[in-house]
VOMIDREN-838201 format. One record per residue (C-alpha): y, z, x. Coordinates in steps of 0.2 Angstrom, whole numbers, padded with zeros to 4 digits, always signed. Example, Ala and Ser with C-alpha at 12.3 -4.5 7.8 and 13.67 -1.06 7.14 Angstrom:
BEGIN
-0022+0039+0062
-0005+0036+0068
***
This chain:
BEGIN
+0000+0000+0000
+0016-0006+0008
+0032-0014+0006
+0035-0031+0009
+0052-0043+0011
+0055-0058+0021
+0068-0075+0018
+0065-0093+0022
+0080-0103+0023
+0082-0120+0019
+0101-0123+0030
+0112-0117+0044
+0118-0103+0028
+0103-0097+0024
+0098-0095+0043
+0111-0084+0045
+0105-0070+0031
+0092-0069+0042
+0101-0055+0052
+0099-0045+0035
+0078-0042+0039
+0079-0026+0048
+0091-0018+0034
+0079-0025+0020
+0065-0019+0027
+0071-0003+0032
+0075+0001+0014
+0058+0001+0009
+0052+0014+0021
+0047+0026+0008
+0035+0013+0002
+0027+0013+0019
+0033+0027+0032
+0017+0025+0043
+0026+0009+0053
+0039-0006+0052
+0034-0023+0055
+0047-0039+0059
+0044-0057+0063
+0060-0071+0065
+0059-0089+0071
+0072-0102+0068
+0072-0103+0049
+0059-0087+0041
+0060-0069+0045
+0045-0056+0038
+0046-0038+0035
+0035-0027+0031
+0035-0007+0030
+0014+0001+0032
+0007+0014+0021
-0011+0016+0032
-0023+0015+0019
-0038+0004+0028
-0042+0001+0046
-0025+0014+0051
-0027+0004+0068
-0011-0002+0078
-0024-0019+0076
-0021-0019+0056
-0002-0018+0058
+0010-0032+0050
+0015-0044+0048
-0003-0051+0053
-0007-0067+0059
-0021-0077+0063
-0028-0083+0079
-0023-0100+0079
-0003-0092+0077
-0003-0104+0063
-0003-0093+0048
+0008-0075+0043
+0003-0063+0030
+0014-0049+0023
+0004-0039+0011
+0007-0023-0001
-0009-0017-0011
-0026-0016-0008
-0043-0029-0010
-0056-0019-0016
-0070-0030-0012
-0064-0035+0004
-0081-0032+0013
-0092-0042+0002
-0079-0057+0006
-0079-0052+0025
-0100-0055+0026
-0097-0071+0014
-0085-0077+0027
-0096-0070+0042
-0108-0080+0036
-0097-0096+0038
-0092-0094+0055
-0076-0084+0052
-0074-0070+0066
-0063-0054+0063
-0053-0043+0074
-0049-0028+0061
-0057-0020+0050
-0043-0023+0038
-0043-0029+0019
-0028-0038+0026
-0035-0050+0039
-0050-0053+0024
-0036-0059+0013
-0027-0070+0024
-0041-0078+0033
-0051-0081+0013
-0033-0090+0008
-0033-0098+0025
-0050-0107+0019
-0048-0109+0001
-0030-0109-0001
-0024-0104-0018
-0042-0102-0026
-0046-0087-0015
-0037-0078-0031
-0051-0079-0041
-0063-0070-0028
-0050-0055-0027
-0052-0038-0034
-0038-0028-0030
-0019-0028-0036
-0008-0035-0025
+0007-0044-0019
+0008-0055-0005
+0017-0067+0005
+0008-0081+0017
+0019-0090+0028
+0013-0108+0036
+0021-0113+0051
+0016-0128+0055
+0024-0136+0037
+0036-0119+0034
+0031-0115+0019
+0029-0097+0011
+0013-0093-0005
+0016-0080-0014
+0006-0070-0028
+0006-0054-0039
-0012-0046-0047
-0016-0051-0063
-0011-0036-0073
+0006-0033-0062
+0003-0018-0053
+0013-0022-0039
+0030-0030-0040
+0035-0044-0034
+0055-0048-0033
+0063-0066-0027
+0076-0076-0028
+0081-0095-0026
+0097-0104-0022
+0103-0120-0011
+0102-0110+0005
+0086-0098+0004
+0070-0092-0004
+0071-0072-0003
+0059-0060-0009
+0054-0041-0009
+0045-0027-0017
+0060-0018-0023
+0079-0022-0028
+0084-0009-0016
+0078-0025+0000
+0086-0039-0012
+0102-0029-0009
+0104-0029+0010
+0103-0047+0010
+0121-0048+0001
+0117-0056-0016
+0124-0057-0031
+0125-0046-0043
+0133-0053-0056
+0122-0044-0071
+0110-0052-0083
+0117-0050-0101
+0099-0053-0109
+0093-0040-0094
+0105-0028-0099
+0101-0032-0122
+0083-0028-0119
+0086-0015-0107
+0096-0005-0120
+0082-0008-0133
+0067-0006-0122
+0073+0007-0110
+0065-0005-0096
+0067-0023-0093
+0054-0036-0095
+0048-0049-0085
+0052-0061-0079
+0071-0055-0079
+0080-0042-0069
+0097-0035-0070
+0104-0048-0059
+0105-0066-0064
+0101-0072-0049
+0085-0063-0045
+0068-0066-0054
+0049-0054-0056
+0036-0067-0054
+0024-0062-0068
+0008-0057-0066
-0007-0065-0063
+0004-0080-0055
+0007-0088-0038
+0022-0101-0030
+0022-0109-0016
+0039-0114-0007
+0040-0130+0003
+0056-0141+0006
+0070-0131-0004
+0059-0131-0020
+0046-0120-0028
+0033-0123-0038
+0024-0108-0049
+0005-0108-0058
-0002-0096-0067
-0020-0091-0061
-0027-0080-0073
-0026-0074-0090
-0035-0063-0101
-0050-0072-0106
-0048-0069-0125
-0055-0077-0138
-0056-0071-0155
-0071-0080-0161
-0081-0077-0145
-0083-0057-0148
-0098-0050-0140
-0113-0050-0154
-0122-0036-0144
-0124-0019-0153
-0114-0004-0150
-0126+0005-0139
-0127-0008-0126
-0109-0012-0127
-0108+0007-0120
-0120+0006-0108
-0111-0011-0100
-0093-0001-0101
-0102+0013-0091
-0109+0002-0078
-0093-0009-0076
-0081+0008-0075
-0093+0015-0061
-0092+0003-0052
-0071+0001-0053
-0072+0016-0047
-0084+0016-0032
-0072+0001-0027
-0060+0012-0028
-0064+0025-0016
-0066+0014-0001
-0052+0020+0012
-0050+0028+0029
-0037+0041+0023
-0039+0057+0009
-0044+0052-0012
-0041+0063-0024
-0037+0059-0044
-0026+0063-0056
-0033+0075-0069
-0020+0078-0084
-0034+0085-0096
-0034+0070-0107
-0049+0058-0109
-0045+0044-0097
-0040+0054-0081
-0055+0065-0086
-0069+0051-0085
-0061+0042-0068
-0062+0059-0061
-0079+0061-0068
-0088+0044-0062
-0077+0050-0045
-0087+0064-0042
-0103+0057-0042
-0098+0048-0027
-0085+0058-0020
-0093+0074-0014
-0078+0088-0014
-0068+0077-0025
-0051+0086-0026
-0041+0084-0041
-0024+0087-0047
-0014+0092-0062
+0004+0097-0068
+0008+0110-0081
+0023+0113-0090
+0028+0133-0089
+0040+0131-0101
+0035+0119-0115
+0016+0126-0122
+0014+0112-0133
+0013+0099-0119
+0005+0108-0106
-0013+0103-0103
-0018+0112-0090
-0033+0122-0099
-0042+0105-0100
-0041+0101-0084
-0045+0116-0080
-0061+0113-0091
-0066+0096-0086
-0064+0102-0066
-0073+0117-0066
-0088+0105-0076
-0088+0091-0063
-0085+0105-0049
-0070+0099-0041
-0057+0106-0029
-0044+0107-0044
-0026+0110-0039
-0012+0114-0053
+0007+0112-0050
+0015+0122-0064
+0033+0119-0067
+0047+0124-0075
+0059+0115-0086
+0071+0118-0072
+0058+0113-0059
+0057+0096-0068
+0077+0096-0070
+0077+0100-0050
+0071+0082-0047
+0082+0071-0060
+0094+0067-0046
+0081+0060-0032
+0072+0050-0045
+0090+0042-0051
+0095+0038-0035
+0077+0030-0030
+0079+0020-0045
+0086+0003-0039
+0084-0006-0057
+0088+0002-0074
+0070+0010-0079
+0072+0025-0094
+0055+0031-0097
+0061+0048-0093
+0039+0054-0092
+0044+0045-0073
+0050+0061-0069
+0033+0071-0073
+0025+0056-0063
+0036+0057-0049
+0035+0076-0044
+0014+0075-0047
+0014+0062-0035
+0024+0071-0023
+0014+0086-0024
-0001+0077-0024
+0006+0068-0008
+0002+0085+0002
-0017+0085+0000
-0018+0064-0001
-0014+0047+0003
-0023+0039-0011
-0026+0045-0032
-0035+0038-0047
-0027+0037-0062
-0032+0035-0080
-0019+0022-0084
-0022+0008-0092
-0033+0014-0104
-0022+0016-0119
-0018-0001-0118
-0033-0008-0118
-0043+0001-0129
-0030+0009-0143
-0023+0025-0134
-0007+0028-0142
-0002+0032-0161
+0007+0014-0162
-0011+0008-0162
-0016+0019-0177
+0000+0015-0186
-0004-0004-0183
-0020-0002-0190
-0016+0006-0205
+0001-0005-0210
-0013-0022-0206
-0024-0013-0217
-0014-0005-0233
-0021+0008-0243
-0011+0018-0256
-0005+0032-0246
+0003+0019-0233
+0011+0009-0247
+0018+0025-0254
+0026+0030-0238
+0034+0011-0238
+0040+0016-0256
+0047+0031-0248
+0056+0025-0234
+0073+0024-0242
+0071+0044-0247
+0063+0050-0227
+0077+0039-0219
+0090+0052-0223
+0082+0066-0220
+0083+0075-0205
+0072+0070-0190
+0069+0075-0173
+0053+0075-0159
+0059+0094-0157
+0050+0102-0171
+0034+0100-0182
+0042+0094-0198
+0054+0084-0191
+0045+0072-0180
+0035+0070-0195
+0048+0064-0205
+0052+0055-0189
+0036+0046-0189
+0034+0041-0206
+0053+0034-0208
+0047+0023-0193
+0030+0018-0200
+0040+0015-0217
+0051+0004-0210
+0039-0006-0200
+0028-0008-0217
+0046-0019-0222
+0045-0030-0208
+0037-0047-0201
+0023-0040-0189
+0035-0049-0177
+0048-0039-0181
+0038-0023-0182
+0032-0024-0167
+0047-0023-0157
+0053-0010-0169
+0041+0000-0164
+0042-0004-0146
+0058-0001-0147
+0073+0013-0144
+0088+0002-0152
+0088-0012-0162
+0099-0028-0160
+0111-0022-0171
+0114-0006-0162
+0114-0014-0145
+0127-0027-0150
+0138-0014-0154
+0135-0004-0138
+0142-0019-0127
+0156-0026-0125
+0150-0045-0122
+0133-0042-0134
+0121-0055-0129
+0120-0070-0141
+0103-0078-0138
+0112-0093-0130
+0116-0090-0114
+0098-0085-0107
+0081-0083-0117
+0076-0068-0123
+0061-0066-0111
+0053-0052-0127
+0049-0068-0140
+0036-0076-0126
+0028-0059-0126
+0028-0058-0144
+0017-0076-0145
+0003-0066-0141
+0004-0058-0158
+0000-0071-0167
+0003-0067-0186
-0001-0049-0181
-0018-0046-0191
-0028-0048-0175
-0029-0030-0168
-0037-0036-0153
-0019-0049-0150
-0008-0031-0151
-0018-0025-0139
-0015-0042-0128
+0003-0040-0132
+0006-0022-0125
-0005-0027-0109
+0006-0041-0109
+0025-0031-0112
+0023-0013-0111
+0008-0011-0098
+0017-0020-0081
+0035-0017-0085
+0033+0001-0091
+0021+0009-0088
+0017+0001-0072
+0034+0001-0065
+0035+0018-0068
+0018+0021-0058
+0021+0010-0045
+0041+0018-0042
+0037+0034-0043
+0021+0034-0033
+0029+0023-0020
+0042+0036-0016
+0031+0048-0011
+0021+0036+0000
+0005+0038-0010
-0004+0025-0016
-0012+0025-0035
-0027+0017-0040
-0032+0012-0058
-0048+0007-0061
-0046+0003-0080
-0038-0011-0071
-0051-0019-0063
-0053-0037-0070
-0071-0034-0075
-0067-0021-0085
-0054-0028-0095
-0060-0047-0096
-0075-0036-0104
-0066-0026-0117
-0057-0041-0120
-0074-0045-0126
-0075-0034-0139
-0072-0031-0159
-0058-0021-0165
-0070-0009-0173
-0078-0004-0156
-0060+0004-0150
-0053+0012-0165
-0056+0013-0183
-0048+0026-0198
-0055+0042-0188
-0053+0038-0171
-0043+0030-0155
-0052+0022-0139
-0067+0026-0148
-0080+0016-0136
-0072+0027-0120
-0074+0043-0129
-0092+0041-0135
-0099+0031-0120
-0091+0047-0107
-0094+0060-0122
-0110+0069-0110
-0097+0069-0096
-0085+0079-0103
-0080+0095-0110
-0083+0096-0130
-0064+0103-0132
-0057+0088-0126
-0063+0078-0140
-0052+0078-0159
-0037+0085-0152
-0020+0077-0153
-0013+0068-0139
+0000+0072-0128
+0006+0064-0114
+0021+0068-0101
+0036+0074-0110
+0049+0082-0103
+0063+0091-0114
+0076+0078-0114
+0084+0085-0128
+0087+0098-0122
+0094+0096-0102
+0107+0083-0111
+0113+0098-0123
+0114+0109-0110
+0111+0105-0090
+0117+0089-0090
+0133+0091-0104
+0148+0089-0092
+0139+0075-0083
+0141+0065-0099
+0157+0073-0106
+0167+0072-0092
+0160+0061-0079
+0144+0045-0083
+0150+0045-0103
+0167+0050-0102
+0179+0040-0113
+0190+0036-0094
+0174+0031-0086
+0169+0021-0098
+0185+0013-0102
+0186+0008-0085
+0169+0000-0083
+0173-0012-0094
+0153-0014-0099
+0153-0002-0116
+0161-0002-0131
+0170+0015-0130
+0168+0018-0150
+0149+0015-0151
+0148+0027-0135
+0158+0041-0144
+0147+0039-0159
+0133+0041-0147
+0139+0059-0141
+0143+0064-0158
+0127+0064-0164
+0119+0070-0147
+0128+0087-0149
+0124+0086-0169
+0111+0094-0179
+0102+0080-0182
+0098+0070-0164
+0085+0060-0171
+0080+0051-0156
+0097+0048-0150
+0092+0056-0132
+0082+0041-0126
+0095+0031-0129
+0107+0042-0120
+0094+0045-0106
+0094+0025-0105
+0115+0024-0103
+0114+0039-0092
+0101+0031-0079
+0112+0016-0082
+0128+0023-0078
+0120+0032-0060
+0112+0017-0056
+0129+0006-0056
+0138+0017-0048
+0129+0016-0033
+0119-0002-0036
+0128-0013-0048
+0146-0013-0043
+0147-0023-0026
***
């Protein structure tokens, strides 16, 4: 796991930003503290920042190249089933001088070109530069684990890991107007857009090559799903395949020269990746976070529970509210790209607690996702599939709309809940979809800026993802669409950042193409049905497990929001990030919407109104120290 950044100029102008390499690289040094790697010639110039994962030699340092001096690889993420393509290689002559995943990669692409993507399992992102015609190839994972930033112009191809390396080369940054609209209703922003014009996310499972002054881009891999080619297997073996296929995502994922662990939150998907762990990781050690303050959320005792059954070195951080609020300001300023999904703070301090015992953690995520995790997917089902009681709640939305609603209390985000599902019964699926995805609609958002986004100037990159709805009665194609929007530009991002700035590298085996090419495979009614959510993963891991893990709500990572706006953080937005001067002078907001905003912050009925301003509040930190050259 690394950072990566490099340029490859196209003219005597673009040549000379190649002074900018050490400065690009060197701001990704929390990606990779272990070492710094450069490489110029006349017209290219590679950096590349090492987190020692596999083969920590000096040997496997980067940027790598072959024998022959010919070829270049810069390289962040791991190929798990690099030594099976190493002896397939072996057996065709190809020699090796590390023990890296890295030389694997570049010596496989240097035989087969671009079709060495289908042998990889890993995540990745990559840049391979050929000398001898000058000419970079670059590609992201399938699923978008890794990032992958670049940019294009008349004088050079740049690219990086992070915005933070795109910087020290002096771009633009004149702002992205449909960046910044589905910012402010997502609280991320999709792919392929950032929050500069000028610079693009190559989307997953894609690849370019840049030759001449042009680039050229092919996707390589899709989820292979077809609606009328379901698996006509029973249940029972369906299980048994899941089983095998998970395992071995995991073996594949314990491979490295450096300390695993795994995350353990207590809920059903860390729980069976540490489970399947520990039957080949003796003294697996496994790590947690509690919440001292906030009862409701802490899970703790489960993972507690599911440790002491798999016998696992177990470690707990418990934190207070004001050890969580302690971290807000490093998280803000590592953020180089507006991200609101505040749960990046709980994310962020396990990582760097887990940091101190390990190089590498599994995770569960992925799984909600792919097999109905969350209580959208329960809500989807039922407004797909309408019985009285949801048709009542439809019938009842103009009524729950004006009561009062807040994630604070039982009753209230109750109310909460069903003014949303009622709404969402009203709508096109469509519409509801990015309703509920949502934290603003376009209405609200239009009024928050001053020069709203009108559809015409860029498209809006959410209706591609949309497409994969279809006409919304296909579970399995809202599935496809959250792995599509919500999986690699939230909550990856989020994994990916936050990890990243702690140096430790997290490894998702619920991501492993064989695993979700198969559960693409799958009938709805395998994954969730009236009673139950990812209901093949619970009952296929159910012997593993702890019974009190099973019919409880779930939770998540919260943190009280709410709360630090109305208190800790008050005067930051009073008289500073939200003041009317402030905002007046930016010249981005319209000052009456942002008022209206504070008001009902500090009223008796918030609603939801603290992710919005947690989404203005990142937004405001991040341009005063990225977006205003």
């Amino acid at each position: 796991m690394c950072g990566i950044t490099g340029i490859l100029a196209f003219n005597l102008v673009g040549k000379f930003h190649r002074m900018h390499i050490a400065a690009a690289t060197q701001a990704l040094r929390r990606r990779g503290p272990d070492h710094q790697g450069l490489y110029t010639d006349d017209w290219v110039a590679l950096g590349h920042r090492r987190l020692s994962v596999i083969d920590t030699s000096e040997v496997a340092h980067q940027p790598m190249w072959d024998e022959s001096k010919r070829y270049a690889i810069v390289f962040n993420g791991e190929i798990f089933n690099f030594q099976s393509l190493r002896q397939d290689l072996e057996r065709q002559g190809v020699s090796f001088f590390s023990q890296s995943d890295t030389e694997v990669l570049l010596k496989l692409y240097i035989r087969e070109g671009s079709a060495c993507l289908n042998k990889l399992n890993g995540f990745f992102a990559f840049c391979i530069y050929d000398r001898s015609d000058q000419s970079f190839f670059l590609a992201r994972d399938r699923f978008g684990v890794k990032p992958l930033l670049y940019l294009i112009d008349d004088d050079k191809f740049l690219f990086a890991s992070e915005m933070k390396a795109m910087i020290e080369y002096g771009i633009s940054r004149a702002m992205s107007p449909a960046a910044l609209h589905s910012y402010f209703q997502l609280n991320y922003i999709p792919a392929p857009l950032t929050v500069f014009e000028q610079v693009r996310k190559l989307m997953p499972g894609h690849c370019m090559t840049v030759r001449h002054g042009s680039v050229s881009q092919e996707r390589y891999y899709e989820i292979p799903y077809d609606s009328t080619r379901l698996v006509t297997t029973g249940y029972q073996e369906a299980s048994h395949q899941l089983e095998a296929l998970l395992e071995t995502a995991v073996q594949r994922r314990l491979v490295a020269d450096v300390p695993v662990g795994s995350f353990l939150s207590g809920g059903i998907d860390s729980s069976v990746i540490s489970a399947l762990a520990s039957r080949h990781h003796p003294d697996l050690q496994t790590f947690s976070i509690g919440y001292k303050d906030e009862p409701f959320f802490d899970e703790t005792n489960y993972a507690r529970l599911v440790a002491s059954k798999l016998g696992t070195r177990h470690t707990v951080f418990s934190l207070s509210n004001a050890d969580l609020y302690r971290h807000v300001g490093d998280i803000l300023d590592y953020i180089d790209e507006p991200f609101a999904d505040s749960s990046a703070i709980a994310v962020y301090i396990l990582s760097k607690e887990t940091r101190k015992h390990a190089t590498v953690a599994l995770s569960g995520d992925g799984a909600d996702e792919l097999v109905s995790g969350y209580h959208k997917h329960s809500a989807w089902l039922r407004s797909i599939r309408p019985g009285w009681k949801e048709k009542a709640v439809e019938s009842a939305w103009p009524l729950l709309s004006r009561l009062p609603q807040s994630r604070h209390s039982f009753l209230g985000n109750k109310i909460r809940q069903l003014s949303r599902f009622g709404a969402g019964m009203r709508m096109h699926p469509r519409d509801r979809y990015q309703a509920w995805a949502s934290y603003a609609n376009e209405a609200q958002v239009n009024d928050l800026l001053l020069a709203p986004w009108n559809g015409h100037q860029e498209e809006n990159p959410v209706d591609s993802y949309l497409n994969n709805l279809g006409n919304g009665d296909d579970f399995n194609r809202f599935l496809l669409t959250d792995m599509k929007l919500v999986l690699p530009n939230d909550m990856l991002v989020k994994v990916d950042w936050m990890s990243m700035a702690n140096a430790l590298e997290v490894r998702t085996p619920f991501l492993d193409v064989d695993v979700v090419n198969f559960l693409f495979t799958l009938p709805v009614s395998f994954k969730i049905d009236a009673g139950i959510r990812k209901k093949i993963v619970q009952d296929t891991f159910r012997s593993l497990l702890p019974q009190e893990l099973y019919n409880r709500p779930k939770k998540g990572f919260e943190v009280p929001l709410l709360k630090w706006l109305r208190t800790e953080m008050k005067s930051v937005i009073l008289d500073d990030l939200l003041s009317a001067d402030f905002v007046k002078e930016q010249g981005i907001f319209n000052a009456g919407a942002i008022e209206a905003l504070k008001r009902q912050l500090f009223s008796a009925n918030p609603g939801d109104i603290h992710a919005r301003i947690w989404a203005i509040v990142v937004f405001q930190h991040w341009w005063k120290k990225y977006g205003r050259a």
